[in-house]
N, CA, C and O atoms as a GROMACS GRO file, in nm:
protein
  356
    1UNK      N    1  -1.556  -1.823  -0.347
    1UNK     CA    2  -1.475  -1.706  -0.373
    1UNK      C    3  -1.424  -1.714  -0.517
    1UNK      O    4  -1.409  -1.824  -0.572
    2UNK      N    5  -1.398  -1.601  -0.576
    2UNK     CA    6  -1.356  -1.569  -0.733
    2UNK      C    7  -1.185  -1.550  -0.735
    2UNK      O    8  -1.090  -1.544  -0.657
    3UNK      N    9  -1.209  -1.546  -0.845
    3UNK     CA   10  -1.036  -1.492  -0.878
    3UNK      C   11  -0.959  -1.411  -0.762
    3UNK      O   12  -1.007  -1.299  -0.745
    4UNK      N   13  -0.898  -1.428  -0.715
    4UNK     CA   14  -0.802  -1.315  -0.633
    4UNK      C   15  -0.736  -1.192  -0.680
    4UNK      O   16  -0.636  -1.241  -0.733
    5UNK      N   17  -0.731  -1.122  -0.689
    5UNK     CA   18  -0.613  -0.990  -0.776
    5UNK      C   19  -0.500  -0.953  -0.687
    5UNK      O   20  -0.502  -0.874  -0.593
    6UNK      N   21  -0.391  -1.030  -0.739
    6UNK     CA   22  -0.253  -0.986  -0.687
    6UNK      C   23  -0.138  -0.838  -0.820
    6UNK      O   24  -0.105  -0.800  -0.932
    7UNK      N   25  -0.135  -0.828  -0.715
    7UNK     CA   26  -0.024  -0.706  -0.806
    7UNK      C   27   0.088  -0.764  -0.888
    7UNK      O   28   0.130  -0.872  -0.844
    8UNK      N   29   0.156  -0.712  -1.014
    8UNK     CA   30   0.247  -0.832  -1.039
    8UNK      C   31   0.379  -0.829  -0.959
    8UNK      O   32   0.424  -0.748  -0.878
    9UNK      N   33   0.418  -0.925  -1.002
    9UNK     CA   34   0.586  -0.928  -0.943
    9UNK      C   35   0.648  -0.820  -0.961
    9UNK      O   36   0.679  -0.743  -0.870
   10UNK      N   37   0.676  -0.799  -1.103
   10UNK     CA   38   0.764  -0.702  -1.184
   10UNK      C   39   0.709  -0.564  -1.152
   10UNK      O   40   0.790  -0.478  -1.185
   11UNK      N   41   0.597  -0.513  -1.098
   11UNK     CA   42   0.518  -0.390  -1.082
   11UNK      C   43   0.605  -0.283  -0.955
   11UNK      O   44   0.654  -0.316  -0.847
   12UNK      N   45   0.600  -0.202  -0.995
   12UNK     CA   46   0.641  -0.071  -0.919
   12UNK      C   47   0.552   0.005  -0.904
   12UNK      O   48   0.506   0.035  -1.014
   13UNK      N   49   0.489   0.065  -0.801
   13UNK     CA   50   0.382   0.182  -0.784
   13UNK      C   51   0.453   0.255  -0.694
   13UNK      O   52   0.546   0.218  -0.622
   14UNK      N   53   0.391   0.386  -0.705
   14UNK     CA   54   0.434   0.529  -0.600
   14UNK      C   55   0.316   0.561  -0.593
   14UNK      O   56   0.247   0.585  -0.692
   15UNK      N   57   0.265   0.566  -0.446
   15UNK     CA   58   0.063   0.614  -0.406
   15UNK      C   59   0.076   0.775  -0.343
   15UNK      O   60   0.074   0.790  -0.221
   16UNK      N   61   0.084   0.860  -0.408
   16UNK     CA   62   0.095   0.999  -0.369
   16UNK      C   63  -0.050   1.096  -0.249
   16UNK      O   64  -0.069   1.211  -0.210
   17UNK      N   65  -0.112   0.974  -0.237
   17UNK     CA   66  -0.238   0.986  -0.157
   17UNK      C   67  -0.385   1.026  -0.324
   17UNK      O   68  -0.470   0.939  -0.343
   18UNK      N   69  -0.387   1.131  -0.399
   18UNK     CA   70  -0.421   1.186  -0.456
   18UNK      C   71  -0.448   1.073  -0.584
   18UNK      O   72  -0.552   1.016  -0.617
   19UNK      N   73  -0.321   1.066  -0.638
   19UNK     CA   74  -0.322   0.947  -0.763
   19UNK      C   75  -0.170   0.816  -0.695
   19UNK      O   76  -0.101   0.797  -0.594
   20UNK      N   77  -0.186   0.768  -0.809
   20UNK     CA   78  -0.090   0.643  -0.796
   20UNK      C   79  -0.063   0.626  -0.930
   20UNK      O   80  -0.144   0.637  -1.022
   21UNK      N   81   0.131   0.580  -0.941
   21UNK     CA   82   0.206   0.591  -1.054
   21UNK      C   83   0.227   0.424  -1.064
   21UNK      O   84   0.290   0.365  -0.976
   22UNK      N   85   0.168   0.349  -1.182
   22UNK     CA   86   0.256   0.241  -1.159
   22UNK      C   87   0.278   0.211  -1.284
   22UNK      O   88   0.210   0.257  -1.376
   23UNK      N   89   0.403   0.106  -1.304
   23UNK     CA   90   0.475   0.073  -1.374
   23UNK      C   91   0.535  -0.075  -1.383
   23UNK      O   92   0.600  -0.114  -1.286
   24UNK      N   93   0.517  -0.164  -1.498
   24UNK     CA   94   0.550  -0.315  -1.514
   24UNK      C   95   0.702  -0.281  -1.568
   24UNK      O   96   0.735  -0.248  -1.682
   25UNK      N   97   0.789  -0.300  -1.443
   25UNK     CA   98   0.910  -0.291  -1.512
   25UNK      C   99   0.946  -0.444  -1.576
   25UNK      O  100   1.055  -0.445  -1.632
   26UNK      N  101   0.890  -0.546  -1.578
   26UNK     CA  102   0.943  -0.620  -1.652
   26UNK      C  103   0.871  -0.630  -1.753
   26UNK      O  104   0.825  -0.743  -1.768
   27UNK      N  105   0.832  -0.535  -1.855
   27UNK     CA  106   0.791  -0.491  -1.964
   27UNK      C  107   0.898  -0.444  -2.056
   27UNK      O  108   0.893  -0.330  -2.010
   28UNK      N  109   0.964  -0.437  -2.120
   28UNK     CA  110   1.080  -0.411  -2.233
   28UNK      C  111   0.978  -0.351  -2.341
   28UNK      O  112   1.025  -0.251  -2.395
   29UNK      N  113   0.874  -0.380  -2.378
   29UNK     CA  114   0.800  -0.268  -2.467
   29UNK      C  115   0.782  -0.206  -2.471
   29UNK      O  116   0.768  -0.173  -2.589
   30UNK      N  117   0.749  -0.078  -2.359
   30UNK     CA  118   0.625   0.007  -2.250
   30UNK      C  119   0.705   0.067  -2.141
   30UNK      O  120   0.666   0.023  -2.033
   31UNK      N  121   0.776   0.127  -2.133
   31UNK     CA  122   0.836   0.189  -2.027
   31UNK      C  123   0.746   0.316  -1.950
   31UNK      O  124   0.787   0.395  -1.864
   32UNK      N  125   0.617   0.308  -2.008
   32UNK     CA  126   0.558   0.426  -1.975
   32UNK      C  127   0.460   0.435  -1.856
   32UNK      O  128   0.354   0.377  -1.883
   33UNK      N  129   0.463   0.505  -1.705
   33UNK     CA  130   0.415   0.441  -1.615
   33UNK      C  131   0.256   0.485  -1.646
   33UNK      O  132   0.226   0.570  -1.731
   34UNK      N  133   0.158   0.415  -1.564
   34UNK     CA  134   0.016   0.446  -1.569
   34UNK      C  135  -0.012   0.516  -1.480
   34UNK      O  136   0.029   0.477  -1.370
   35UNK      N  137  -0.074   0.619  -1.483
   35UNK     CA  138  -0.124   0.710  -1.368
   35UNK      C  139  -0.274   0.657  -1.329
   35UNK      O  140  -0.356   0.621  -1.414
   36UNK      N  141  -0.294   0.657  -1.212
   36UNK     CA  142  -0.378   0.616  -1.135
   36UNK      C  143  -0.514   0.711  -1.075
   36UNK      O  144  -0.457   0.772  -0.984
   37UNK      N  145  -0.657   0.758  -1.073
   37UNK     CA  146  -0.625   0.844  -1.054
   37UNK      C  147  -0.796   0.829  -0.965
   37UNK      O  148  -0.866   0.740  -1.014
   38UNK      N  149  -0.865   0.909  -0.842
   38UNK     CA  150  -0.976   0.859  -0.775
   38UNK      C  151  -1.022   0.753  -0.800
   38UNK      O  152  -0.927   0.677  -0.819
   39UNK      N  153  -1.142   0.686  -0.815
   39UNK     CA  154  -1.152   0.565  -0.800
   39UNK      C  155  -1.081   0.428  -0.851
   39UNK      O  156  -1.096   0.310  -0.816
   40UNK      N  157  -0.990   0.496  -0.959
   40UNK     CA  158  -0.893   0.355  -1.058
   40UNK      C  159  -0.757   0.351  -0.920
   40UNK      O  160  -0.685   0.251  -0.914
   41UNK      N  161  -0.735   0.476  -0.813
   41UNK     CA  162  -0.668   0.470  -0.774
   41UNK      C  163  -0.689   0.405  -0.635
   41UNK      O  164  -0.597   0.363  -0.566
   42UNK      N  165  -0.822   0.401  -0.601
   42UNK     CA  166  -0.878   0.304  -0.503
   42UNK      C  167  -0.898   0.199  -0.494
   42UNK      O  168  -0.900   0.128  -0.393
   43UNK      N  169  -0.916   0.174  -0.608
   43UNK     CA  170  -0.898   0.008  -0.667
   43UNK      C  171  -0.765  -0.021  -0.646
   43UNK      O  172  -0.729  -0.063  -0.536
   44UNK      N  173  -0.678  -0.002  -0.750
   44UNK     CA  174  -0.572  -0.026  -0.705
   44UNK      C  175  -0.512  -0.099  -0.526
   44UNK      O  176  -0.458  -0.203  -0.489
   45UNK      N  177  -0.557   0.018  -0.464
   45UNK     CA  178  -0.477   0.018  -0.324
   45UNK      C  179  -0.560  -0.099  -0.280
   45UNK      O  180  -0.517  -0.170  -0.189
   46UNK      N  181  -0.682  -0.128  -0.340
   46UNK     CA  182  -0.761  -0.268  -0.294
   46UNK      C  183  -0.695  -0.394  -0.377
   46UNK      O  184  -0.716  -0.509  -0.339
   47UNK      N  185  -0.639  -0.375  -0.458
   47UNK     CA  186  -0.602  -0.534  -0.464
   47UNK      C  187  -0.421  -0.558  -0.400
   47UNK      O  188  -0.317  -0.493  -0.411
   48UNK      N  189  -0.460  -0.685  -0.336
   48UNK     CA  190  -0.371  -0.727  -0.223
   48UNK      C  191  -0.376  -0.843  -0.196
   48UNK      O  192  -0.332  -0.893  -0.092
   49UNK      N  193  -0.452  -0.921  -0.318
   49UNK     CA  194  -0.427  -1.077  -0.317
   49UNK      C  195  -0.548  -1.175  -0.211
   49UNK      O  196  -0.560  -1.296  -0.194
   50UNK      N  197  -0.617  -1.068  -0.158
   50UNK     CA  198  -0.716  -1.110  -0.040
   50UNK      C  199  -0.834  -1.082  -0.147
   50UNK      O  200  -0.909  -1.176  -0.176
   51UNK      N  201  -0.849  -0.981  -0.195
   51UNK     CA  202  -0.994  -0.941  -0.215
   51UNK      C  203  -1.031  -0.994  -0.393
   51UNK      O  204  -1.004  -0.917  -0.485
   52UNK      N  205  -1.071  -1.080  -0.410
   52UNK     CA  206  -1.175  -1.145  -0.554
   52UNK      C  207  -1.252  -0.990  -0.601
   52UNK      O  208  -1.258  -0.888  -0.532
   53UNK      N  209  -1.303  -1.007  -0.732
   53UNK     CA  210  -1.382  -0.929  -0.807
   53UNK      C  211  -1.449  -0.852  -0.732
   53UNK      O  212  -1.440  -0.732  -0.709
   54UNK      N  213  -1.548  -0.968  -0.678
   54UNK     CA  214  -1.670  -0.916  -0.584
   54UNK      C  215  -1.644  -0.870  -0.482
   54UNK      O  216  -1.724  -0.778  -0.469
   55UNK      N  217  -1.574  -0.875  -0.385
   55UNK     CA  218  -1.468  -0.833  -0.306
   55UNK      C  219  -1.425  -0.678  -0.336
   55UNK      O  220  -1.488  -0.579  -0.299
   56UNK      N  221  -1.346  -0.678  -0.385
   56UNK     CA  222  -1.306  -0.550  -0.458
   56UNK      C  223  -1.414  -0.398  -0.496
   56UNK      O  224  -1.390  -0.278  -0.482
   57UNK      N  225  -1.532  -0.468  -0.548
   57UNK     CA  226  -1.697  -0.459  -0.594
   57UNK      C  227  -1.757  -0.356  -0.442
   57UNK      O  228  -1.766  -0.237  -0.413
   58UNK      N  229  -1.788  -0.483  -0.378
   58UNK     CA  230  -1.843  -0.455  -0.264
   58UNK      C  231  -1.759  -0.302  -0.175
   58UNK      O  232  -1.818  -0.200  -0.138
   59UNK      N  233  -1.611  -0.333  -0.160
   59UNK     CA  234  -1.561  -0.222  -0.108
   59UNK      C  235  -1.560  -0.141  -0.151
   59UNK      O  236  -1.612  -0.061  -0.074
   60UNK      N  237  -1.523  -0.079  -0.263
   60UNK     CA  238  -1.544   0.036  -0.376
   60UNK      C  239  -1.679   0.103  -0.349
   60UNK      O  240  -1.690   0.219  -0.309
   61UNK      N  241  -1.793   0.010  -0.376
   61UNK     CA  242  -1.985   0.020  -0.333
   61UNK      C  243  -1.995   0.146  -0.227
   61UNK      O  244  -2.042   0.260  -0.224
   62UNK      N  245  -1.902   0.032  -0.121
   62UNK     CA  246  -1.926   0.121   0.068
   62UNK      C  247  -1.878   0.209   0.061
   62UNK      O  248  -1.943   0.310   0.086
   63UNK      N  249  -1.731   0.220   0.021
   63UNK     CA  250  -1.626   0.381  -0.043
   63UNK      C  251  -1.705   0.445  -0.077
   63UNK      O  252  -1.724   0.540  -0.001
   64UNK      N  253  -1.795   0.438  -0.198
   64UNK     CA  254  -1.797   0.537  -0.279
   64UNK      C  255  -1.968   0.600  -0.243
   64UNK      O  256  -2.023   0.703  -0.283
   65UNK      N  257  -2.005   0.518  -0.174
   65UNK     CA  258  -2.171   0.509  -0.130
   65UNK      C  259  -2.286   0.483  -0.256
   65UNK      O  260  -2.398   0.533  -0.265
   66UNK      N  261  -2.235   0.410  -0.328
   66UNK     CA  262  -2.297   0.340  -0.456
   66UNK      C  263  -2.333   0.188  -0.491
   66UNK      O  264  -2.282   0.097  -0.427
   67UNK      N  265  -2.407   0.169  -0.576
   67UNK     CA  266  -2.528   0.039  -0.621
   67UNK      C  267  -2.380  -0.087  -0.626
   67UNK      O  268  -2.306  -0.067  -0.722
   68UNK      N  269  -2.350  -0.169  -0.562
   68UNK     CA  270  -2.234  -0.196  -0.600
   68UNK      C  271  -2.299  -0.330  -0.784
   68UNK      O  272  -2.220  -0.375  -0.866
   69UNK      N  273  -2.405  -0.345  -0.785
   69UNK     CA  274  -2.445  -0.390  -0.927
   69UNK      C  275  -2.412  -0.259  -1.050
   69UNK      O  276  -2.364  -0.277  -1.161
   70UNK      N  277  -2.445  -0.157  -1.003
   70UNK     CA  278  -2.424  -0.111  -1.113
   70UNK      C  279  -2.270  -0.070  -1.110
   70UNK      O  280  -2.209  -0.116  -1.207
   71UNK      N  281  -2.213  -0.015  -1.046
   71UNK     CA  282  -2.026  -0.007  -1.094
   71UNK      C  283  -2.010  -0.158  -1.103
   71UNK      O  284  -1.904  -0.141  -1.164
   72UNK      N  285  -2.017  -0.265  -1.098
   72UNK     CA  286  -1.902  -0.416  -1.144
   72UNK      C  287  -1.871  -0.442  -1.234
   72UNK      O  288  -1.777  -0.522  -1.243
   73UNK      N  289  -1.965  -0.365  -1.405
   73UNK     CA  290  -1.903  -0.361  -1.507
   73UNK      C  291  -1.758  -0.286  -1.528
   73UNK      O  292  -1.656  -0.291  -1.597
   74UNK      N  293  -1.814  -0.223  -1.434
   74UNK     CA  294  -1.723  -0.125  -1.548
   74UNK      C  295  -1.595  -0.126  -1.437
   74UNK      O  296  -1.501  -0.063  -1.485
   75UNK      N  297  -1.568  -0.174  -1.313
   75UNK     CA  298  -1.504  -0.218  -1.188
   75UNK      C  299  -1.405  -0.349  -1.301
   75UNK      O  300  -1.289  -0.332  -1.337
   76UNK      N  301  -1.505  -0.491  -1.341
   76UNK     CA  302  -1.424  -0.586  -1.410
   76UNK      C  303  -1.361  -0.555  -1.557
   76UNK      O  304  -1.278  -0.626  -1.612
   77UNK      N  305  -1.416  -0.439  -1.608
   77UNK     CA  306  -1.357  -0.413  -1.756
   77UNK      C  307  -1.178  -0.323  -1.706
   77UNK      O  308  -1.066  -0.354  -1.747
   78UNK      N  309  -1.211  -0.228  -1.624
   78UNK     CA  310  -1.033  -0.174  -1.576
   78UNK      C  311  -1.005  -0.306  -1.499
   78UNK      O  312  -0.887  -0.312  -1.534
   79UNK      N  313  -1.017  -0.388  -1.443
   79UNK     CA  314  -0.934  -0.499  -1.329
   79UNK      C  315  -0.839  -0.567  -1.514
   79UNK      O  316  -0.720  -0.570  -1.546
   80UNK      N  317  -0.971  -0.610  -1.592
   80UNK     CA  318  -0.963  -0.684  -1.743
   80UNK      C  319  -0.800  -0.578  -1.818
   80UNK      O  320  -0.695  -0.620  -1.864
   81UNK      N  321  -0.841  -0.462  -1.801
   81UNK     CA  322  -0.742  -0.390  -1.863
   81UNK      C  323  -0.564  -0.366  -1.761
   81UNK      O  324  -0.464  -0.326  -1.819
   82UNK      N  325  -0.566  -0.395  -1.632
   82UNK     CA  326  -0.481  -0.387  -1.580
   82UNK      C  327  -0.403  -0.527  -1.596
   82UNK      O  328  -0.280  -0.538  -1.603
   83UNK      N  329  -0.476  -0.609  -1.599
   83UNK     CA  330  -0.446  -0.765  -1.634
   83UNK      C  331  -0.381  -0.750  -1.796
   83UNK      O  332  -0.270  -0.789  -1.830
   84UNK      N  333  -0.448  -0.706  -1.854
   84UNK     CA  334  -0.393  -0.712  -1.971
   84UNK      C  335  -0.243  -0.657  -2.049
   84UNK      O  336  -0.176  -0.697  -2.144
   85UNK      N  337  -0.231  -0.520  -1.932
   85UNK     CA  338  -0.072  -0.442  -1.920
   85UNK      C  339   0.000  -0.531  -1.870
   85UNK      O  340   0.118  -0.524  -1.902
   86UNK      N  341  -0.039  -0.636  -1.781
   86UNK     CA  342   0.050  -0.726  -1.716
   86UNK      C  343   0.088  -0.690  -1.541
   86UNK      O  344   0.159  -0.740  -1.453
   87UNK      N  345  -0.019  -0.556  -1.558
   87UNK     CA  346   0.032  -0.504  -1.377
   87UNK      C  347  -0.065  -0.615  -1.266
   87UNK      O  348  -0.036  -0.627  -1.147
   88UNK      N  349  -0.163  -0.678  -1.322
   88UNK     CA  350  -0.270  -0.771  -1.196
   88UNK      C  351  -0.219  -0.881  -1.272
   88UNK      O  352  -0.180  -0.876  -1.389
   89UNK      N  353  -0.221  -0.996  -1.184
   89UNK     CA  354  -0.269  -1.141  -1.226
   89UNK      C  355  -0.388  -1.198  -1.150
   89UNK      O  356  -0.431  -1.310  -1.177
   0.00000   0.00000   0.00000
């Protein structure tokens, strides 16, 4: 098994069914929340500390009825960018 993706501590989300609002309140730079929005917002609701990259990959695949090789780029480049706001570890 790979990396796990947990949400952060400091993170606040609101899941409106449609999109999802979230926000690293222990950010002092950035007060500005991220909107979430079909599949970035499905992702989301998939990480929960259970599901690794591939994990994540695979469910998205069955969701979406797609190659799950071809979305994992571009699946690990937003996980890469949510990590990087500080909202995944």
């Amino acid at each position: 098994m790979g990396r796990l993706w947990r949400r952060g501590a400091d993170v606040a989300s609101v899941d409106s069914g449609a999109r999802t609002a979230v926000l690293n309140l222990g950010n002092d730079r950035d007060s500005t929340p991220r909107i979430l929005e079909g599949t970035a917002a499905s992702i989301w609701r998939l990480i929960d500390g259970a599901h690794d990259t591939d994990g994540l990959v695979r469910e998205l695949a069955n969701s979406y009825g797609v190659n799950s090789k071809q979305i994992k780029p571009d699946v690990e480049a937003f996980l890469e960018s949510l990590a990087s706001e500080g909202l995944i570890s």
